[in-house]
Each structure stands twice: as C-alpha cells, then as structure tokens.
CHARMM internal coordinates of N, CA and C (Angstrom, degrees):
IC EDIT
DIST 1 N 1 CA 1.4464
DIST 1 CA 1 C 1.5177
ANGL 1 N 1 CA 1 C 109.25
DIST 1 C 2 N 1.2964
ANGL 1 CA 1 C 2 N 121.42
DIHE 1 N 1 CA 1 C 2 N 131.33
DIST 2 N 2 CA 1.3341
ANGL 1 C 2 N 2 CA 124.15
DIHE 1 CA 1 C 2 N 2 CA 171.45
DIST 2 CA 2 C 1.5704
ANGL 2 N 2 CA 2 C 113.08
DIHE 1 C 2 N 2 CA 2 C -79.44
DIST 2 C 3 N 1.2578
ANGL 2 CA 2 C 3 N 130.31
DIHE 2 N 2 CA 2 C 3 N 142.54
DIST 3 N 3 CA 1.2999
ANGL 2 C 3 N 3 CA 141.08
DIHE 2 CA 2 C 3 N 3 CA -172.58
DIST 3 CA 3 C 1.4969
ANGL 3 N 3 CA 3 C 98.03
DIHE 2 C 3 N 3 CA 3 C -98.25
DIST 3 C 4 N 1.3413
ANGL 3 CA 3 C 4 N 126.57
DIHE 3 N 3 CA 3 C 4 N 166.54
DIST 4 N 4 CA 1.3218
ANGL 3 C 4 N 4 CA 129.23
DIHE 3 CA 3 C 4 N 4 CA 155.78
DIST 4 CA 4 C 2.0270
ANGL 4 N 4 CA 4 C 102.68
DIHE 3 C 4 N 4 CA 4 C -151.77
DIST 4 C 5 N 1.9601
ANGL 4 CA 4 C 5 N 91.17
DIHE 4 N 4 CA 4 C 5 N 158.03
DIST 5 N 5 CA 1.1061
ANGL 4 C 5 N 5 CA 109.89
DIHE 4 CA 4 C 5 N 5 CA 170.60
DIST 5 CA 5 C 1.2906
ANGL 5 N 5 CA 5 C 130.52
DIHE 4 C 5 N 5 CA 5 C -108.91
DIST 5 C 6 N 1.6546
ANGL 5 CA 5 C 6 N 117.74
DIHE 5 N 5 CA 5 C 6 N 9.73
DIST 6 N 6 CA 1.1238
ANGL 5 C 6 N 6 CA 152.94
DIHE 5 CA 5 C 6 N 6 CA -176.24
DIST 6 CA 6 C 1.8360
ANGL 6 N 6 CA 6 C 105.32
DIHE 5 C 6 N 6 CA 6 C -51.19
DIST 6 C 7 N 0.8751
ANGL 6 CA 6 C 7 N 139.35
DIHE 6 N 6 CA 6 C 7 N -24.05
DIST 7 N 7 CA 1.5051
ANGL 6 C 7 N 7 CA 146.93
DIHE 6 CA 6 C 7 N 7 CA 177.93
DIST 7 CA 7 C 1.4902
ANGL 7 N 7 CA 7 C 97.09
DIHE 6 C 7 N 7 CA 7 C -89.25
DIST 7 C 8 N 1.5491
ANGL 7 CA 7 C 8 N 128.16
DIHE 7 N 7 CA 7 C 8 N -57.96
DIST 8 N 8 CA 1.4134
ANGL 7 C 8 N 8 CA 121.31
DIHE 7 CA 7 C 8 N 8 CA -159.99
DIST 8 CA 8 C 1.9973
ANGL 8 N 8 CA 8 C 99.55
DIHE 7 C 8 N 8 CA 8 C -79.53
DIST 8 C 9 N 1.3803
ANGL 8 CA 8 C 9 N 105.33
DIHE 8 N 8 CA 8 C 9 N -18.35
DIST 9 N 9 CA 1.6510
ANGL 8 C 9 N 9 CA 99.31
DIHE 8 CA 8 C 9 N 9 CA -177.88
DIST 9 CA 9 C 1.4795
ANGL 9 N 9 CA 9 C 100.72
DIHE 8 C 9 N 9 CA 9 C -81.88
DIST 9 C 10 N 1.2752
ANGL 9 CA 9 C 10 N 125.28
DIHE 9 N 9 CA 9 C 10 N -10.96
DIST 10 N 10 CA 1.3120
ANGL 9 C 10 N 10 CA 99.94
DIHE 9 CA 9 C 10 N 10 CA -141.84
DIST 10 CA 10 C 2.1399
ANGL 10 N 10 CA 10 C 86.65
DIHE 9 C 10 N 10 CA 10 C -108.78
DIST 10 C 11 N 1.4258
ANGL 10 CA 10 C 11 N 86.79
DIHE 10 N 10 CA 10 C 11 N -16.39
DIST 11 N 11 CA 2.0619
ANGL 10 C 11 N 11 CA 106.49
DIHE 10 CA 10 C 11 N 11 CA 174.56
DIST 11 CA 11 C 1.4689
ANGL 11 N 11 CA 11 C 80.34
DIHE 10 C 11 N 11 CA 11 C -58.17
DIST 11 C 12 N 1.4859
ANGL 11 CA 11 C 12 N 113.18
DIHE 11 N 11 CA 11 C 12 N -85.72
DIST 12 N 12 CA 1.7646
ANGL 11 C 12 N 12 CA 132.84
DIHE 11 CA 11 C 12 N 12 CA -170.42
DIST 12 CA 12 C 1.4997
ANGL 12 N 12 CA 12 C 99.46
DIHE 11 C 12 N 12 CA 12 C -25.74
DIST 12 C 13 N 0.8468
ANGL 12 CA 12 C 13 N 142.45
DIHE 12 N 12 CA 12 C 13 N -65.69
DIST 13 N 13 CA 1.8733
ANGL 12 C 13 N 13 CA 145.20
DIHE 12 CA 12 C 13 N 13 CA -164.78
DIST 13 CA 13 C 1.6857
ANGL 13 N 13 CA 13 C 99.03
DIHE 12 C 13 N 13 CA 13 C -90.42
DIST 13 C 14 N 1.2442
ANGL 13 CA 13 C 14 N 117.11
DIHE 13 N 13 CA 13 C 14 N 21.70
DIST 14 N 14 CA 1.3611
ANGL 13 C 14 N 14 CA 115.46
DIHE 13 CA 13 C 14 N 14 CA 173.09
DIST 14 CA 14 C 1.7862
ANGL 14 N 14 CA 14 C 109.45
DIHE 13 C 14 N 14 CA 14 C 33.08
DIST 14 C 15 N 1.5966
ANGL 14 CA 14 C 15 N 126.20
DIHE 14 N 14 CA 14 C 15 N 80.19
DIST 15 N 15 CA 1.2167
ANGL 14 C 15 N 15 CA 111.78
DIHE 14 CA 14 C 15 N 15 CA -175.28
DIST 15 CA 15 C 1.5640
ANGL 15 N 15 CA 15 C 81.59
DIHE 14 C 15 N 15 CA 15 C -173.61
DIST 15 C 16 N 1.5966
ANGL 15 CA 15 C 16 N 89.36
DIHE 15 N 15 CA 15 C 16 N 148.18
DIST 16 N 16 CA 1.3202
ANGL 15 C 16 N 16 CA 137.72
DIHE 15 CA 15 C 16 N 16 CA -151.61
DIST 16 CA 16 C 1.7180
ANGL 16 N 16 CA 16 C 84.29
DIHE 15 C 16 N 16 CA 16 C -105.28
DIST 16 C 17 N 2.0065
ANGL 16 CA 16 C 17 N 108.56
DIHE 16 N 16 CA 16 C 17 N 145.59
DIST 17 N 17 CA 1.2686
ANGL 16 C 17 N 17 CA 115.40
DIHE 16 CA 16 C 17 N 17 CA -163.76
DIST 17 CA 17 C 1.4960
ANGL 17 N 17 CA 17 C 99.42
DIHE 16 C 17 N 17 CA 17 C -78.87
DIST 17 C 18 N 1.6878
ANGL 17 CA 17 C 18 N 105.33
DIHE 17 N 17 CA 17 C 18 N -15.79
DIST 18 N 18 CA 1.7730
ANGL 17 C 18 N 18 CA 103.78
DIHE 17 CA 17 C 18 N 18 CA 173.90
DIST 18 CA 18 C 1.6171
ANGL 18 N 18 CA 18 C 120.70
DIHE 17 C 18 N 18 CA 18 C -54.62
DIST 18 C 19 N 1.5956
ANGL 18 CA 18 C 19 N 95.19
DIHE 18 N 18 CA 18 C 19 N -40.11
DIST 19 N 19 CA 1.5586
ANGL 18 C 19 N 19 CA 105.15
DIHE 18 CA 18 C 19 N 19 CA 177.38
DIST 19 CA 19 C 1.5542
ANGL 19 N 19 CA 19 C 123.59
DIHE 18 C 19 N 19 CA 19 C -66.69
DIST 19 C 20 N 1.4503
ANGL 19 CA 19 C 20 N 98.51
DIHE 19 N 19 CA 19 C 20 N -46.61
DIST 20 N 20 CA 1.3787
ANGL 19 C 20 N 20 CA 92.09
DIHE 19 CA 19 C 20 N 20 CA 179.93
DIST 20 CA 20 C 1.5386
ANGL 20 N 20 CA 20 C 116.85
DIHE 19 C 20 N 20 CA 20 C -84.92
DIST 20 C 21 N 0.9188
ANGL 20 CA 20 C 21 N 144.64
DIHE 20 N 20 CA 20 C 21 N 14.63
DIST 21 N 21 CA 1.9465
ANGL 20 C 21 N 21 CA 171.41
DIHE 20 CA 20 C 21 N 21 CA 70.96
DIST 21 CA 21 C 1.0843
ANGL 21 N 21 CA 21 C 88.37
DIHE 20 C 21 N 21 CA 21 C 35.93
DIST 21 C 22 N 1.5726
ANGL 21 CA 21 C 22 N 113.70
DIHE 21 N 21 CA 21 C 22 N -91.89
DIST 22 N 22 CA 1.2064
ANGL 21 C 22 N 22 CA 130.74
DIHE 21 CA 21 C 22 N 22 CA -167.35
DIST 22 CA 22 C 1.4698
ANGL 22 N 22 CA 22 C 126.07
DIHE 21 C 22 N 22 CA 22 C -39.56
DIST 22 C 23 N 1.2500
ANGL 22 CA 22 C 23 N 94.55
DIHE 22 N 22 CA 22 C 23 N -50.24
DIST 23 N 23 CA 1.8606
ANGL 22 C 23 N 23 CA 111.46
DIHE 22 CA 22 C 23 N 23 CA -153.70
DIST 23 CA 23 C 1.8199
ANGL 23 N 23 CA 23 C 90.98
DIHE 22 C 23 N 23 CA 23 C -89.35
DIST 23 C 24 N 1.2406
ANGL 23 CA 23 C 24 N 119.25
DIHE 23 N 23 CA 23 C 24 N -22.69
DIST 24 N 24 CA 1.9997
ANGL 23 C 24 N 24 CA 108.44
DIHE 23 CA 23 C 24 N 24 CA 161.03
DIST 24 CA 24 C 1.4653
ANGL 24 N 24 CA 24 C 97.92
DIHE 23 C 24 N 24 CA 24 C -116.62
DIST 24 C 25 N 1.1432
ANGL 24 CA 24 C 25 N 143.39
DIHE 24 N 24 CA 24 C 25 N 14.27
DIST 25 N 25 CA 1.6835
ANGL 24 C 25 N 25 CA 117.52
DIHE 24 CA 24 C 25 N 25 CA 142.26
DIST 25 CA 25 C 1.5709
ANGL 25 N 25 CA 25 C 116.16
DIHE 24 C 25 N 25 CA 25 C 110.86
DIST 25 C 26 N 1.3591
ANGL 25 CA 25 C 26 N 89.20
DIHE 25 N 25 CA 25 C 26 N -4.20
DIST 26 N 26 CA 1.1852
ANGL 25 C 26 N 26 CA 95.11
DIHE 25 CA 25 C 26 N 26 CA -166.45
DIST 26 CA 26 C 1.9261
ANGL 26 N 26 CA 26 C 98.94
DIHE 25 C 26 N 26 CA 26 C -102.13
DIST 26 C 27 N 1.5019
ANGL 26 CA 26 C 27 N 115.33
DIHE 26 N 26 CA 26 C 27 N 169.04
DIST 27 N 27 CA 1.6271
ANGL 26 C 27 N 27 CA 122.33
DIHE 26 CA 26 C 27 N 27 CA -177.40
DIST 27 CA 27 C 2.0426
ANGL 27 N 27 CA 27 C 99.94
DIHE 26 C 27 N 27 CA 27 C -60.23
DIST 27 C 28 N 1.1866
ANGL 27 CA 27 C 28 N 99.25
DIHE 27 N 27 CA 27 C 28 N -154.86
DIST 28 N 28 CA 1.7635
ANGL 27 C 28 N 28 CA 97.67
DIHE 27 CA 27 C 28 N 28 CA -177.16
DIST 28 CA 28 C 1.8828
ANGL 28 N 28 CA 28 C 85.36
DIHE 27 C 28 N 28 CA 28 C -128.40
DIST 28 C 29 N 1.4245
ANGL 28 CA 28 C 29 N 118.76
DIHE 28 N 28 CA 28 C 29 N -48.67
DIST 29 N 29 CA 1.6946
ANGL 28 C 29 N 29 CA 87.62
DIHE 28 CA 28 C 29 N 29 CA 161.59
DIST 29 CA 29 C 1.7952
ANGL 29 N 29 CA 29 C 132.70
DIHE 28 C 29 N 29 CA 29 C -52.46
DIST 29 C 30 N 1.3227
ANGL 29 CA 29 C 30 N 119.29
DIHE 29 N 29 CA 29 C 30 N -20.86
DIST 30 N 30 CA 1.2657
ANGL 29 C 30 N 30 CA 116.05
DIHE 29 CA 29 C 30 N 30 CA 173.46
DIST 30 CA 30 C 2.0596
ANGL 30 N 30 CA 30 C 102.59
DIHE 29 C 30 N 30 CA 30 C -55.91
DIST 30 C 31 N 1.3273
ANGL 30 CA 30 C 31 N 99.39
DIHE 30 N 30 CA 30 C 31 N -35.30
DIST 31 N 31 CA 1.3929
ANGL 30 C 31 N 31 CA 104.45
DIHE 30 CA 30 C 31 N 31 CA -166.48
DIST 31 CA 31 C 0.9612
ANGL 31 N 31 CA 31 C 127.22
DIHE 30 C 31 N 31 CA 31 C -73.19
DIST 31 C 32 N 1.7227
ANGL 31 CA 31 C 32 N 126.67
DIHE 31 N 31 CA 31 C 32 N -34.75
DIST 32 N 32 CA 1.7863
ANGL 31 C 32 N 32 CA 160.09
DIHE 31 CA 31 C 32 N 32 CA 111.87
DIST 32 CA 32 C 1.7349
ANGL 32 N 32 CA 32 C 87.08
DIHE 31 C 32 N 32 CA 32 C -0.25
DIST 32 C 33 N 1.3941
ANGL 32 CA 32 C 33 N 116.73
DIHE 32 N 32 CA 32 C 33 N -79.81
DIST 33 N 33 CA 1.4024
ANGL 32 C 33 N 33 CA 105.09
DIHE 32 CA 32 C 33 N 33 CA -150.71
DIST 33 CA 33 C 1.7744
ANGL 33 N 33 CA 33 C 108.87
DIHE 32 C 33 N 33 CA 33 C -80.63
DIST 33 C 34 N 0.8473
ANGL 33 CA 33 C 34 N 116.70
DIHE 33 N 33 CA 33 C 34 N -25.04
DIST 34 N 34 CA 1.6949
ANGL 33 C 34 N 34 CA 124.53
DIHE 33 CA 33 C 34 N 34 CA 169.36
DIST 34 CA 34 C 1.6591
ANGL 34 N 34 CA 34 C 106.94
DIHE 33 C 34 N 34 CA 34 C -51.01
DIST 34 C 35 N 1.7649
ANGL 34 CA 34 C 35 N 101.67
DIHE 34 N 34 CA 34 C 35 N -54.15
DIST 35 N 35 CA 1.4560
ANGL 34 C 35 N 35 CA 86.71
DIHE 34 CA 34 C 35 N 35 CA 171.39
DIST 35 CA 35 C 1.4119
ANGL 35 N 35 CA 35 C 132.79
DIHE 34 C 35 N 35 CA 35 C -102.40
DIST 35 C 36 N 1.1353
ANGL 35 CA 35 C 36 N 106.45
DIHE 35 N 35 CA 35 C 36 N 30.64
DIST 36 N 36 CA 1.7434
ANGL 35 C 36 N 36 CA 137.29
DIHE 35 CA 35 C 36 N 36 CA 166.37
DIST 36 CA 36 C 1.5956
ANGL 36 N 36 CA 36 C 103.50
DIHE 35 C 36 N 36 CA 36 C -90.94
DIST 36 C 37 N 1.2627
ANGL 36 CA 36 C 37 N 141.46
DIHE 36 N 36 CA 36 C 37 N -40.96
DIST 37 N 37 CA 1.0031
ANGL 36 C 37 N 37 CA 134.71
DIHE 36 CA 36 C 37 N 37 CA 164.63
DIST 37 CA 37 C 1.5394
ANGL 37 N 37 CA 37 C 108.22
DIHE 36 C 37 N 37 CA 37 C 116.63
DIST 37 C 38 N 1.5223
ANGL 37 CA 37 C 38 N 106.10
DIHE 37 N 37 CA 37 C 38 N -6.02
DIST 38 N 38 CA 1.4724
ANGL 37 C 38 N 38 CA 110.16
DIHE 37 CA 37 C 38 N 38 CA 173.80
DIST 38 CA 38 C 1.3811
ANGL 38 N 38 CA 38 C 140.13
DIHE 37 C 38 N 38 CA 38 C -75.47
DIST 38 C 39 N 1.0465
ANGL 38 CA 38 C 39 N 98.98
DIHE 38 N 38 CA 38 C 39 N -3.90
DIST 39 N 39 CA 1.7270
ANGL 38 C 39 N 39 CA 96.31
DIHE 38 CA 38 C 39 N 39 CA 151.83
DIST 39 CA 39 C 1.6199
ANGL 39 N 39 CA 39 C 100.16
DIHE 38 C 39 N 39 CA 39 C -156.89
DIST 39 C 40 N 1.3820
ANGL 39 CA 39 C 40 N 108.25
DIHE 39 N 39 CA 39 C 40 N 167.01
DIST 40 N 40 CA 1.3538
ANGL 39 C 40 N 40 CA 115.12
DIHE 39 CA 39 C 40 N 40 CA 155.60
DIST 40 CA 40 C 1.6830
ANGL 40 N 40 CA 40 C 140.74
DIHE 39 C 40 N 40 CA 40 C -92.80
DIST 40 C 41 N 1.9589
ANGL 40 CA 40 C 41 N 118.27
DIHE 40 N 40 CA 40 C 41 N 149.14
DIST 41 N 41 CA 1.0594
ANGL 40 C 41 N 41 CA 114.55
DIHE 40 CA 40 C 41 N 41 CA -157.26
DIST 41 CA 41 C 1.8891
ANGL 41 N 41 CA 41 C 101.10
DIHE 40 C 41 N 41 CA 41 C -60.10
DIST 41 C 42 N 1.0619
ANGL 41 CA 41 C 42 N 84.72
DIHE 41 N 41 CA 41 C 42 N 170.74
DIST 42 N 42 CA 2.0147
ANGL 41 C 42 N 42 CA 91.86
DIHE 41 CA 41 C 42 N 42 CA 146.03
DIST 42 CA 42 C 1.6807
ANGL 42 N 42 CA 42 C 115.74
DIHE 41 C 42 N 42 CA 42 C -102.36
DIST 42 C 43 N 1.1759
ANGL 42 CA 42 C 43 N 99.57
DIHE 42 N 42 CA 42 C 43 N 169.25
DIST 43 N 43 CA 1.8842
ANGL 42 C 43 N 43 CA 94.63
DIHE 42 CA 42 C 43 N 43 CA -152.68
DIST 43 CA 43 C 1.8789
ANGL 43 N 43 CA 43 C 88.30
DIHE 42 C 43 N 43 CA 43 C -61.70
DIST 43 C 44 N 1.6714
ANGL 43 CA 43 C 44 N 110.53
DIHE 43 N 43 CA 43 C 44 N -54.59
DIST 44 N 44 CA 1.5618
ANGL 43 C 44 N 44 CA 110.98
DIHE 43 CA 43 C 44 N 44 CA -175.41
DIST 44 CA 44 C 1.4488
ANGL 44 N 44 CA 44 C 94.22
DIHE 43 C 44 N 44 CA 44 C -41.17
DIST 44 C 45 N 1.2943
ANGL 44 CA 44 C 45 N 140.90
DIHE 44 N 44 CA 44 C 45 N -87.18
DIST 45 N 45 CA 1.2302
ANGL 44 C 45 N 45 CA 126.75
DIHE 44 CA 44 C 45 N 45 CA 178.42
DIST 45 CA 45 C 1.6876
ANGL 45 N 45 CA 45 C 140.08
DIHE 44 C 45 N 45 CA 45 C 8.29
DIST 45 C 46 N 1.1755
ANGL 45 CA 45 C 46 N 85.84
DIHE 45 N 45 CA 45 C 46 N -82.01
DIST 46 N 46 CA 2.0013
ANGL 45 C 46 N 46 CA 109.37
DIHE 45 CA 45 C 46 N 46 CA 166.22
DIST 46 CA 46 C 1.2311
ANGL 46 N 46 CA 46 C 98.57
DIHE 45 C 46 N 46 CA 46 C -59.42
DIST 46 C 47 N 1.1799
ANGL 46 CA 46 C 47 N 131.02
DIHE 46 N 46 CA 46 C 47 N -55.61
DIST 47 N 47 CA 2.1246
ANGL 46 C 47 N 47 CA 118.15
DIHE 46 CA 46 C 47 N 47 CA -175.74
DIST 47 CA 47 C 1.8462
ANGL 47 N 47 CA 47 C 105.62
DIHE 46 C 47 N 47 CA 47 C -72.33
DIST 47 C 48 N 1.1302
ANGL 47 CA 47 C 48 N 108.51
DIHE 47 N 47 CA 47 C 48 N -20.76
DIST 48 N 48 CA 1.7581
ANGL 47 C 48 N 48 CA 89.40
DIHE 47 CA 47 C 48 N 48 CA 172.90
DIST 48 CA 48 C 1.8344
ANGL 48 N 48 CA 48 C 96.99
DIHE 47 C 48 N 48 CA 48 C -80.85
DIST 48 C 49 N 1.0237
ANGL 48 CA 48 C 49 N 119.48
DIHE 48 N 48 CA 48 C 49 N -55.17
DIST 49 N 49 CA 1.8329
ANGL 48 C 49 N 49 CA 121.11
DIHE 48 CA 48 C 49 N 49 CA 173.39
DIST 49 CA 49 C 1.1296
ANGL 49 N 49 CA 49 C 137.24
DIHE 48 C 49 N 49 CA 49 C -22.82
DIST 49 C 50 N 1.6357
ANGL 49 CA 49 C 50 N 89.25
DIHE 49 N 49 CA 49 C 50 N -38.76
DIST 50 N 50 CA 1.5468
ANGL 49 C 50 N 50 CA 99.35
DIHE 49 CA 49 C 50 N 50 CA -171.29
DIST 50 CA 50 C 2.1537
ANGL 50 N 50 CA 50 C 97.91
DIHE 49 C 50 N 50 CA 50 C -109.11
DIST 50 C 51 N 1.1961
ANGL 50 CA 50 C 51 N 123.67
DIHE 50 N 50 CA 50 C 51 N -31.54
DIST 51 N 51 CA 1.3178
ANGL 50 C 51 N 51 CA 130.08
DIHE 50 CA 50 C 51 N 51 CA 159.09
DIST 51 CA 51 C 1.5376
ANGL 51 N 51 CA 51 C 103.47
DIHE 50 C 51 N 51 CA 51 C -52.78
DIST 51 C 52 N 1.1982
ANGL 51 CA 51 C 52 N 125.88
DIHE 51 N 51 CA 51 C 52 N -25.41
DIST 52 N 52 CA 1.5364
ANGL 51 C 52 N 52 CA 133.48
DIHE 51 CA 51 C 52 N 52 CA 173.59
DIST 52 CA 52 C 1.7469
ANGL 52 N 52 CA 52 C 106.94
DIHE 51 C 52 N 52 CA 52 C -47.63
DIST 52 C 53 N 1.5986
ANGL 52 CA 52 C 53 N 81.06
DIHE 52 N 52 CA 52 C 53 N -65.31
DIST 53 N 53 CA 1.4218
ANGL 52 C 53 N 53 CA 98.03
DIHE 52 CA 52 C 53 N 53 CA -162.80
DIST 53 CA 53 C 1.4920
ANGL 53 N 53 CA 53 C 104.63
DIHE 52 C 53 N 53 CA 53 C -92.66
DIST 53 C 54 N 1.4317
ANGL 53 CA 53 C 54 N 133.77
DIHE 53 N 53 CA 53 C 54 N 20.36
DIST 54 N 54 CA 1.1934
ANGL 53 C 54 N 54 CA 148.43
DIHE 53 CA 53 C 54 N 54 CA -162.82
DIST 54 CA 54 C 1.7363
ANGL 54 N 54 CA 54 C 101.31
DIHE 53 C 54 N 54 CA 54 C 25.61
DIST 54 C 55 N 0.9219
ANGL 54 CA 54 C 55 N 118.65
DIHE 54 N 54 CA 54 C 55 N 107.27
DIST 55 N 55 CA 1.1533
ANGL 54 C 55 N 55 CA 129.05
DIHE 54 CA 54 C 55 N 55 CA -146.71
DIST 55 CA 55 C 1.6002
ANGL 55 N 55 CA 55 C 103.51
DIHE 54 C 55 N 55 CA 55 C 174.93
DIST 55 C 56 N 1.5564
ANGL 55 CA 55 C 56 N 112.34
DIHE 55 N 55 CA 55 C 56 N 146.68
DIST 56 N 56 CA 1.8214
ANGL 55 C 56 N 56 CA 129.47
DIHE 55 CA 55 C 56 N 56 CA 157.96
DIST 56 CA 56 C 1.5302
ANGL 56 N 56 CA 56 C 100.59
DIHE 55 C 56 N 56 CA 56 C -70.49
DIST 56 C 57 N 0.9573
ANGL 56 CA 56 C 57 N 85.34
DIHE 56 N 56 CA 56 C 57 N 154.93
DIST 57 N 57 CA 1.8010
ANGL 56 C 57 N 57 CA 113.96
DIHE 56 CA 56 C 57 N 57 CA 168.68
DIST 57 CA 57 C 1.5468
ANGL 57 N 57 CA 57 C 106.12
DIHE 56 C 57 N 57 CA 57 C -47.48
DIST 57 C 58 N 1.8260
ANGL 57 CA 57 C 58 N 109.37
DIHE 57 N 57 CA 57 C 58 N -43.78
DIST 58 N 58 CA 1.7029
ANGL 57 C 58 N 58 CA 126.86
DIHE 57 CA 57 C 58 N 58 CA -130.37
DIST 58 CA 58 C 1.7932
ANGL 58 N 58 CA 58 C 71.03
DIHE 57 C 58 N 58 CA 58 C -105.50
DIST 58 C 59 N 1.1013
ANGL 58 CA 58 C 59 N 130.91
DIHE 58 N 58 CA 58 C 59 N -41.75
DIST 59 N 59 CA 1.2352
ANGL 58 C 59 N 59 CA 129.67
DIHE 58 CA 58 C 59 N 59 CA -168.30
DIST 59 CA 59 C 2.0188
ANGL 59 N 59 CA 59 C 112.19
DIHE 58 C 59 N 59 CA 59 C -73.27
DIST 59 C 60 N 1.2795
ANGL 59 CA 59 C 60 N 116.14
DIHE 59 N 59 CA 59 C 60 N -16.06
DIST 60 N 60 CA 1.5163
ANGL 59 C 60 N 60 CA 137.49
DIHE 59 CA 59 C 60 N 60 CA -175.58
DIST 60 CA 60 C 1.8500
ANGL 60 N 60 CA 60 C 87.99
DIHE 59 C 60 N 60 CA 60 C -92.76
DIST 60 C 61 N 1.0912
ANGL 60 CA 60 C 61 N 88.24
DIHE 60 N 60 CA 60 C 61 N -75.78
DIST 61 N 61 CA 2.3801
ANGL 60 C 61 N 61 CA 109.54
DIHE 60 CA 60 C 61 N 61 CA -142.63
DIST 61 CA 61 C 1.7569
ANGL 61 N 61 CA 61 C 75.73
DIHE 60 C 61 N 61 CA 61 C -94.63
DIST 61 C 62 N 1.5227
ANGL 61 CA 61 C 62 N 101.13
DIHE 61 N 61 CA 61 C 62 N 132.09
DIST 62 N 62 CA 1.3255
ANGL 61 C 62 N 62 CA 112.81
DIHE 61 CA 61 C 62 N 62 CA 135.47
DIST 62 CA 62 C 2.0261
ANGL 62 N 62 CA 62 C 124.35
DIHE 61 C 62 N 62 CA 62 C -121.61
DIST 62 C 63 N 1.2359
ANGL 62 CA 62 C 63 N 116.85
DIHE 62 N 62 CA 62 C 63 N 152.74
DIST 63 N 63 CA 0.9711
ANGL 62 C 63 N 63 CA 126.68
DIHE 62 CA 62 C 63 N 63 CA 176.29
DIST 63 CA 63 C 1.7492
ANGL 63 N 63 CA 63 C 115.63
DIHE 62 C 63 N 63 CA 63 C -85.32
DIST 63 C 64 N 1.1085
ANGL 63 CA 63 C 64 N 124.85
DIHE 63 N 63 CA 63 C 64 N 136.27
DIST 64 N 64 CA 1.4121
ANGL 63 C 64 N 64 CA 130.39
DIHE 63 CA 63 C 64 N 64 CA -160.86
DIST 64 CA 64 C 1.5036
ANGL 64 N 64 CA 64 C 86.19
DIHE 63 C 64 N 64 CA 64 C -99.32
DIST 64 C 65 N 1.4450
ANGL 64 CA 64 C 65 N 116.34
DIHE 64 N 64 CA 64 C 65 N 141.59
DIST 65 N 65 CA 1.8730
ANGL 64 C 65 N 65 CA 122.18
DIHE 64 CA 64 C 65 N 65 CA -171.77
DIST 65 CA 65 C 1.6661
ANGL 65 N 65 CA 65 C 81.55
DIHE 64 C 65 N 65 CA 65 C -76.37
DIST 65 C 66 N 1.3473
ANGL 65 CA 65 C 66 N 142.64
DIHE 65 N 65 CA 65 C 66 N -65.41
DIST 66 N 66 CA 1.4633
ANGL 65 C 66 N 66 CA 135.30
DIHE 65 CA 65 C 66 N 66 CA -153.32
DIST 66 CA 66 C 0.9821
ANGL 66 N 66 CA 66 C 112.84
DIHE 65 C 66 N 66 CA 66 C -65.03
DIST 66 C 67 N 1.7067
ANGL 66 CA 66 C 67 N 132.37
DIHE 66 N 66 CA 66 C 67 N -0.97
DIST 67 N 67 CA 1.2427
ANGL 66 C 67 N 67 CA 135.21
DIHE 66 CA 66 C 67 N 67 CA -160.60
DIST 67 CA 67 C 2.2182
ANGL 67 N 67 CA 67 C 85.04
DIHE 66 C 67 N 67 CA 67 C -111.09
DIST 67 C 68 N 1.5128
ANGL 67 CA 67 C 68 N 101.10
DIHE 67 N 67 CA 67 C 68 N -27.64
DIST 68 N 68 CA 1.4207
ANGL 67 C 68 N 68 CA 89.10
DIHE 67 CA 67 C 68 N 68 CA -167.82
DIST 68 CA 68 C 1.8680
ANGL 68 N 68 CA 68 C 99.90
DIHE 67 C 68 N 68 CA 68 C -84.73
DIST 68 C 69 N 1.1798
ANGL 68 CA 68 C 69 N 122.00
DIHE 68 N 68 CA 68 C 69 N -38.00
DIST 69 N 69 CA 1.7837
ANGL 68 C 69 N 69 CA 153.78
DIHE 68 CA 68 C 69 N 69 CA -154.99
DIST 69 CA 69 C 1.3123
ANGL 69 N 69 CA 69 C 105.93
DIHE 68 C 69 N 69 CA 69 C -78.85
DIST 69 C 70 N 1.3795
ANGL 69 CA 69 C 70 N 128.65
DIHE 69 N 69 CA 69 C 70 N 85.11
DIST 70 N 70 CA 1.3147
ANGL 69 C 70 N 70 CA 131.97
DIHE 69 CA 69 C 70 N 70 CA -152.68
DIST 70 CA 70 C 1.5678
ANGL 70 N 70 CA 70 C 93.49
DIHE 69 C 70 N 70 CA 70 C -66.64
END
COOR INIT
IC SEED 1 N 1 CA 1 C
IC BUILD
C-alpha cells in the first residue's frame, strides 16, 4: 500500500483539495480519494502532487515494506 502526505502538505500550503485538483488536472474527488488511501496515483500523477507542493515524490507517497515483501 502506498502511504501519502498529501492532507498534511496541503494544511502546510494552506489549500483546499479544489485547488490542488486544479493546479494537477485532476477533479477534487480524485483528491478526497488519493488521500483516503483508496487507490493509487500514477507516477505523472504523484510528480505533478508533489511539484505542487514543491516537494519529491519520496517526500509526498510512501511505500509500506509489507506491501513491497512478498
């Protein structure tokens, strides 16, 4: 399972999931469910998100070791 920090960046940059919706292209429920944990980005995805928040990818999304550790 991929983790995200997408709720605490988006508190930090004071911005609303409408805004950051907007500014990578995507709806503002895509943004609800990204940081709900219900599905995962696509990589273009995660690099507009985290370029959002000027920010790494690794610094947004983390990867869970049991999700990688067959």
């Amino acid at each position: 399972m991929i983790k995200n920090k997408m709720k605490e960046y988006r508190a930090k940059f004071n911005m609303r999931q409408e805004e950051l919706a907007e500014k990578v292209g995507v709806r503002r429920e895509t943004i609800g469910n990204l940081e709900r944990g219900r599905y995962n980005p696509s990589l273009v995805l995660a690099w507009k998100i985290a370029k959002a928040f000027n920010a790494s990818i690794e610094d947004i999304f983390t990867v869970e070791e049991s999700y990688i550790d067959p």
